[in-house]
N, C-alpha and C positions, 0 to 999 in steps of 0.2 A: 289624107284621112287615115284613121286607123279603123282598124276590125276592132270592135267592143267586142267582146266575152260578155253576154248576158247568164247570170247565174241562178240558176232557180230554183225553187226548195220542192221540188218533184220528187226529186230520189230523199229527199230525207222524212217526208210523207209516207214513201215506202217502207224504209225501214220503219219507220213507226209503226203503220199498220202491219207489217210481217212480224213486229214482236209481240203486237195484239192478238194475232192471228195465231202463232203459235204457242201464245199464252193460255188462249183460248184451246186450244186443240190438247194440253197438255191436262187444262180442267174437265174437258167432255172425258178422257182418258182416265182422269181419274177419280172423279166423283161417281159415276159408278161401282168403282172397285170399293170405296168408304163406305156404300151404301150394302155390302154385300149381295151384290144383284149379277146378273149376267146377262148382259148385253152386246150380244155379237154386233150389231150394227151400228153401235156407241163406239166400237172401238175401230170399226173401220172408218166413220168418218172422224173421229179424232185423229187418227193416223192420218187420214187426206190430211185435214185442216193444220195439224202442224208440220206434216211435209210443204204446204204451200207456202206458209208463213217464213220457215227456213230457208227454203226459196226465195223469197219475194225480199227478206234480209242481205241476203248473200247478193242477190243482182243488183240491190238500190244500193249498196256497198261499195258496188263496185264499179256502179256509174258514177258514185262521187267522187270516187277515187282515178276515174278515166282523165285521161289530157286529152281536150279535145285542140285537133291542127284546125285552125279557120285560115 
């Protein structure tokens, strides 16, 4: 018998949602600033939310790109 490789679309979920995410973080960032307003707390969770998103990009990247040994 052989070892199947089952292949799942988990990480590419991810990256999805991490380009949403920091799509998203880049508009809290800057509708604000269009708006001429100032928003200390706009810009920190903008900054989280597209730091996580680049994150969650980079790792689901790079679990597709992993060889797994079975």
């Amino acid at each position: 018998m052989k070892n199947t490789i089952e292949k799942t679309t988990g990480p590419v979920w991810g990256v999805a949602a991490g380009v949403f995410l920091a799509a998203a973080g880049l508009s809290l960032g800057i509708f604000p600033k269009s708006l001429n307003s100032a928003g200390t707390a706009n810009d920190f969770i903008a900054s989280g939310v597209a730091m996580l998103g680049i994150f969650l990009v980079v790792y689901s990247t790079h679990e597709l790109r992993r060889k797994r040994l079975h």
